[in-house]
DRENDRENDREN-913128 format. One record per residue (C-alpha): residue number from 0; residue in one letter; z, x, y. Coordinates in pm, 1 decimal, padded with zeros to 6 digits. Layout:
N
REC   num   residuo          z          x          y
REC   NUM         A          Z          X          Y
...
***
This chain:
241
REC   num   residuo          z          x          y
REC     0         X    03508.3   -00513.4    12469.5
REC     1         X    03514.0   -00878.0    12603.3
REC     2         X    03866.6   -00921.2    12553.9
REC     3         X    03901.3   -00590.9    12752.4
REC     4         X    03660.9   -00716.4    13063.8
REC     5         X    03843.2   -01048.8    13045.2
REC     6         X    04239.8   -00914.5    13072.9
REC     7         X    04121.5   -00634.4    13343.8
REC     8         X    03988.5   -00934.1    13514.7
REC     9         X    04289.5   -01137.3    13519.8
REC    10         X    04490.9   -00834.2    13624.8
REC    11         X    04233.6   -00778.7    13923.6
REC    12         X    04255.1   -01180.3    14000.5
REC    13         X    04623.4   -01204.1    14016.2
REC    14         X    04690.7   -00843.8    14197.8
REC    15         X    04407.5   -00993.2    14478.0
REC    16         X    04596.2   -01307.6    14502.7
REC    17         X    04969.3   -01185.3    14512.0
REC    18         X    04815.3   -00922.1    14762.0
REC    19         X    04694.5   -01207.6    14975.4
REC    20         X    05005.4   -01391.5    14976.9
REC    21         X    05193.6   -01135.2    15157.5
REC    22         X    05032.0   -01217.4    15480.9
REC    23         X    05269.4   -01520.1    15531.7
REC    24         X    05583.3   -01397.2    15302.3
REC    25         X    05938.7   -01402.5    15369.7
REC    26         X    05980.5   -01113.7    15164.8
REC    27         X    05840.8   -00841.1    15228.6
REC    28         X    05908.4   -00548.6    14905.0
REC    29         X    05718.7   -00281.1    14671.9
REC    30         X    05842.9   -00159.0    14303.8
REC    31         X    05744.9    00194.3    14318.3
REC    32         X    05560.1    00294.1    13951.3
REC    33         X    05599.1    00639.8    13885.7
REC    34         X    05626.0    00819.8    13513.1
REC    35         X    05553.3    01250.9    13609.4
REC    36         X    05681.5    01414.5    13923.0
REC    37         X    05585.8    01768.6    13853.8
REC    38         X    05345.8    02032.8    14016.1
REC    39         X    05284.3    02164.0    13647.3
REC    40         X    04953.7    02037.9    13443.3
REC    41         X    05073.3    01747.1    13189.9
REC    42         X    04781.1    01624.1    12916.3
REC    43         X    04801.7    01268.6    13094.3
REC    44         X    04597.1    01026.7    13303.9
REC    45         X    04626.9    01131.7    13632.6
REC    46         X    04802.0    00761.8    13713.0
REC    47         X    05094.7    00887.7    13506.9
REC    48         X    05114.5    01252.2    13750.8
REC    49         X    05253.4    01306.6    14052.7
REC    50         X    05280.1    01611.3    14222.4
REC    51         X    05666.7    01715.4    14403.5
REC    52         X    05526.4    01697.8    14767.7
REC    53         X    05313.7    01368.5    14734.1
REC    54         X    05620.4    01247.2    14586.7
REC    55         X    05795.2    01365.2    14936.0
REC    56         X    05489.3    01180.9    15084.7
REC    57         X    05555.6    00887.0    14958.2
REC    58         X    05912.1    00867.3    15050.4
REC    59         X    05851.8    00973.3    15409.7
REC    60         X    05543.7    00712.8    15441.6
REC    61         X    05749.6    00412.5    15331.5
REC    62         X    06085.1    00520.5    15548.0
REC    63         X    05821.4    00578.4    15857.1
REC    64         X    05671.5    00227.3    15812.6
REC    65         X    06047.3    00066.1    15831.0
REC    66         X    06107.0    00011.9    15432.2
REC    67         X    06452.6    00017.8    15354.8
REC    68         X    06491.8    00164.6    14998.6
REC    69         X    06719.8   -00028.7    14795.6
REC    70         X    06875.1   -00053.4    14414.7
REC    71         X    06680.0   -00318.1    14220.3
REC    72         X    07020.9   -00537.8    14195.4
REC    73         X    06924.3   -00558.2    14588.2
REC    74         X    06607.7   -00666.4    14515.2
REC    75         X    06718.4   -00984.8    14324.8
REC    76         X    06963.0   -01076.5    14518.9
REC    77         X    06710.4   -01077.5    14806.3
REC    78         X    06414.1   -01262.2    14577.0
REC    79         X    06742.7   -01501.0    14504.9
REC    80         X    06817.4   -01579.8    14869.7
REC    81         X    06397.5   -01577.6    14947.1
REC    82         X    06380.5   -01357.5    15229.3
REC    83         X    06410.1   -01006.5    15354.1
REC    84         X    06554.5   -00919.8    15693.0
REC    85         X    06283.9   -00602.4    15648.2
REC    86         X    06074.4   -00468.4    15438.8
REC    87         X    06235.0   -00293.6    15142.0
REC    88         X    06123.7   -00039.7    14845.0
REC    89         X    06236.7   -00001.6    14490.2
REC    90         X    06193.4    00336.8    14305.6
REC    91         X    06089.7    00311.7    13951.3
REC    92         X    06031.3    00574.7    13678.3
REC    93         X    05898.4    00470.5    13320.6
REC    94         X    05918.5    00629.4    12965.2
REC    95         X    06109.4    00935.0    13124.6
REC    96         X    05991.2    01220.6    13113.7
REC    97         X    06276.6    01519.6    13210.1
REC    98         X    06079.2    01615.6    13536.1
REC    99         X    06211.6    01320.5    13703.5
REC   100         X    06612.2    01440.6    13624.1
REC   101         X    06401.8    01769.5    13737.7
REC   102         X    06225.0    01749.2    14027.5
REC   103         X    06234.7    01364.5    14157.9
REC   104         X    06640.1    01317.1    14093.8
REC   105         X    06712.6    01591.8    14327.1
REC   106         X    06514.9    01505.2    14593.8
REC   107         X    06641.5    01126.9    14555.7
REC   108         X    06991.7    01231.7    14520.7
REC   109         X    06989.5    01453.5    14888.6
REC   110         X    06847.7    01165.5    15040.8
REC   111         X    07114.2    00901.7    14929.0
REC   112         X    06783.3    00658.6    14786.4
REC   113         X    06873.2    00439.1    14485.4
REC   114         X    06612.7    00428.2    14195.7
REC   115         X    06557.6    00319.4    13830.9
REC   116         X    06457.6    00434.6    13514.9
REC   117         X    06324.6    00224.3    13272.9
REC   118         X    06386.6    00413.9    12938.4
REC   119         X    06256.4    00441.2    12574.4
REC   120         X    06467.3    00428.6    12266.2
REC   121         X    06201.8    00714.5    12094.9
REC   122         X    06173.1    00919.4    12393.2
REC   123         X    06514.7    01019.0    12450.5
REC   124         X    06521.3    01396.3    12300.3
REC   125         X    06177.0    01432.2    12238.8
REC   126         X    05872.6    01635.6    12258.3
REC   127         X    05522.2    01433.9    12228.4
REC   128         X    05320.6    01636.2    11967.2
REC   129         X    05011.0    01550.0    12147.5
REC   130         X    05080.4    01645.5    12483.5
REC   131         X    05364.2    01791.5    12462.7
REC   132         X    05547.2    01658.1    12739.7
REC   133         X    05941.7    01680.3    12744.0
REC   134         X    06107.9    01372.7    12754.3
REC   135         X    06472.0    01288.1    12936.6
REC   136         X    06762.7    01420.8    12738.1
REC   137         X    07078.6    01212.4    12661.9
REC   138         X    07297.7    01436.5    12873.0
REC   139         X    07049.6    01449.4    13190.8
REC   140         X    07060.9    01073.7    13126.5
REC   141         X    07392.3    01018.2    13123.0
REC   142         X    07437.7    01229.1    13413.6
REC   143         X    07204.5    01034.9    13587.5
REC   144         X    07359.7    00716.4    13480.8
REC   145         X    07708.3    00774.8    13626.6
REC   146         X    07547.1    00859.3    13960.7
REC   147         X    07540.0    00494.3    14164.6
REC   148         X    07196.6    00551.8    14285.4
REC   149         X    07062.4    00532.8    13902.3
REC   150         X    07035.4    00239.4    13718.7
REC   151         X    06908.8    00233.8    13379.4
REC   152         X    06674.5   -00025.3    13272.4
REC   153         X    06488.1   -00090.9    12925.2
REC   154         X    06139.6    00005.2    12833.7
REC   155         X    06183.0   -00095.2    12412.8
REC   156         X    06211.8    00122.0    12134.0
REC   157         X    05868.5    00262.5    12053.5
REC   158         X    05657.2    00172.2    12365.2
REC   159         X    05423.2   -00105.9    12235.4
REC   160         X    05181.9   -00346.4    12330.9
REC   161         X    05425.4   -00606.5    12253.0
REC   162         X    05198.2   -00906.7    12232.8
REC   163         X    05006.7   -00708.1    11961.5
REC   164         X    05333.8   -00662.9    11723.1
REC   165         X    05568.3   -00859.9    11471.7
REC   166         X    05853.9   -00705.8    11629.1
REC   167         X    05841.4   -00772.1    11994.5
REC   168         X    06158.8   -00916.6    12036.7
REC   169         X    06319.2   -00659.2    11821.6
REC   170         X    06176.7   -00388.8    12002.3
REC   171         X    06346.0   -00490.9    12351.3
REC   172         X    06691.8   -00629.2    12210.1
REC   173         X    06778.8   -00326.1    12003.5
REC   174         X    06604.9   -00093.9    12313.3
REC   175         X    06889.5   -00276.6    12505.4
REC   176         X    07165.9   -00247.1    12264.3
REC   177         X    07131.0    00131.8    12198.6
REC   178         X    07127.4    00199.7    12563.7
REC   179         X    07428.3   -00015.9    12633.5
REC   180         X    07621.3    00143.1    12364.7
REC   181         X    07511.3    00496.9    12483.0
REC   182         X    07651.9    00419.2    12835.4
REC   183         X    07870.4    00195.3    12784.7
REC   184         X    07796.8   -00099.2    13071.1
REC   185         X    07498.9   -00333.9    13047.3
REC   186         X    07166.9   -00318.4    13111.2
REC   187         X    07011.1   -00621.4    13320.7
REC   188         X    06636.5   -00497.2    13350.5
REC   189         X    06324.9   -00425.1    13162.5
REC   190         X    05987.2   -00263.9    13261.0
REC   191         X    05725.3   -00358.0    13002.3
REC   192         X    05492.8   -00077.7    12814.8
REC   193         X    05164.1   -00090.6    12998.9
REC   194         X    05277.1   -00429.8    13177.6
REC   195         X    04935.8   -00575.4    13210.1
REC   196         X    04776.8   -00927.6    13019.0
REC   197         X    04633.5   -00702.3    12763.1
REC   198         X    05051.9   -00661.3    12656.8
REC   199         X    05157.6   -00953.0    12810.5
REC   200         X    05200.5   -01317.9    12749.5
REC   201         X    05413.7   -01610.0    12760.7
REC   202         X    05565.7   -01572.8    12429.4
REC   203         X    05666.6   -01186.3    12533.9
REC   204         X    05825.0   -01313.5    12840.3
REC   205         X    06027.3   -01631.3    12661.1
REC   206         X    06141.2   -01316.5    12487.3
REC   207         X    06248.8   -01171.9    12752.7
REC   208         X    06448.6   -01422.8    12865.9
REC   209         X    06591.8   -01482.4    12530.3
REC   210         X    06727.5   -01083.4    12520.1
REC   211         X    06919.1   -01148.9    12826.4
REC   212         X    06708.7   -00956.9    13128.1
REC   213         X    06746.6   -01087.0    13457.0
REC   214         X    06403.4   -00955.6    13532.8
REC   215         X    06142.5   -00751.8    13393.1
REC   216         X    05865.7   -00535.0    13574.5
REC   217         X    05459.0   -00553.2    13486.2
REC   218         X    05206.2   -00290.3    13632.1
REC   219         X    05014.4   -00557.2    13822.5
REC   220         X    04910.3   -00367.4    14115.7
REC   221         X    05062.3   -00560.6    14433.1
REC   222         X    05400.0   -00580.6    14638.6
REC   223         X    05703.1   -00830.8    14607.1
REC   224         X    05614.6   -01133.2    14830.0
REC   225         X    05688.2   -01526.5    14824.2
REC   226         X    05475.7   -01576.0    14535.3
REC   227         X    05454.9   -01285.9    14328.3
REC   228         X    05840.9   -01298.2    14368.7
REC   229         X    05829.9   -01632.4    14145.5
REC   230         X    05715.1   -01455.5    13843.2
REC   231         X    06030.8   -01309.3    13791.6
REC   232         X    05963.4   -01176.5    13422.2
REC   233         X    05626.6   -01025.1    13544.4
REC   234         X    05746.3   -00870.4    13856.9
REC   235         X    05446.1   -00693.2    14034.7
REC   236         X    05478.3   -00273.5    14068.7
REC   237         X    05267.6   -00017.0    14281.4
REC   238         X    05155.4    00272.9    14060.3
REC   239         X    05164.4    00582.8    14255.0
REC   240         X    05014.4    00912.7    14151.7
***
């Protein structure tokens, strides 16, 4: 229970802090979190649903407010240079579940808006017993994947905590391998399972480094600024639900 007060509290500290920062920034981004985009009811916390039309919303708000969406190759090469001309968006998907090739790819693919998916090894073909939620198939993946508006990122083999097991480093290299060998090109970029200091540490992101990611994504709740930018293997992300 302590430990659990004591890493909400750092990810409360830094999301207030990188939040903050922003103010002053150069850049000026937000990684988009989503994992469901589906009207149906799916046994899950309601931070991993998102109805089709909020999902719309979302889209709309950001492109009314002047954020240019853009692939997440743009958004290191602007966090390389250290500023953005205006304000930009990346689109994110975790584990995935098949109502994003569904319901979100369609919508993403009439309005020309890059995104990323941040896949699991385990999910890939697969029905969860306990909730039974569909999971993205290889072919809708690989559809997906040829498409220049997807990229493909890593999300490990078996979804982890990966501070709390042996085979952390295991879990994201061969996570990386399979899905280069499925597609045949590499994969730069990693999202971690549950992304927040109860997952996290130091070690997991020298690992990180070590696999060969340019960047990886947390769930800390705040945008891409000056200073959140310089945690480039804990990259900030906005859930949306």
């Amino acid at each position: 229970m302590i430990k659990t007060f004591y890493y909400a509290l750092l990810d409360k500290i830094l999301s207030k802090r990188w939040k903050k920062a922003s103010q002053k920034s150069k850049i000026k981004g937000e990684v988009l979190m989503f994992h469901h985009i589906t009207d149906e009811f799916v046994n899950v916390t309601i931070s991993c649903r998102c109805p089709v039309k909020v999902f719309e919303h979302y889209l709309d708000d950001y492109a009314q407010r002047g954020y240019e969406f853009v692939a997440v190759d743009e958004a290191l090469a602007i966090l390389e240079k250290g500023e953005s001309p205006k304000p930009f968006c990346v689109v994110t998907f975790d584990d995935i579940p098949d109502d994003v090739y569904q319901n979100a790819y369609p919508i993403l693919k009439r309005r020309g808006i890059p995104f990323t998916v941040f896949v699991t090894t385990k999910y890939v073909d697969w029905v969860k017993p306990e909730t039974g939620e569909t999971f993205i198939t290889k072919e809708h993946l690989l559809e997906m994947d040829k498409d220049a508006l997807c990229t493909v990122g890593a999300h490990t083999v078996s979804h982890p905590m990966l501070k709390n097991v042996e085979n952390s480093f295991e879990e994201m290299i061969e996570n990386k391998k399979w899905l280069e060998t499925l597609m045949g090109h590499r994969v730069d970029y990693l999202a971690y399972p549950y992304g927040k200091h109860s997952s996290i540490n130091n070690r997991i992101k020298k690992q990180t480094i070590q696999a060969g990611f340019k960047c990886a994504f947390s769930s800390i709740d705040a945008p891409i600024n000056d200073i959140s930018s310089k945690s480039l293997f804990f990259l900030p992300r906005m859930v949306k639900n």
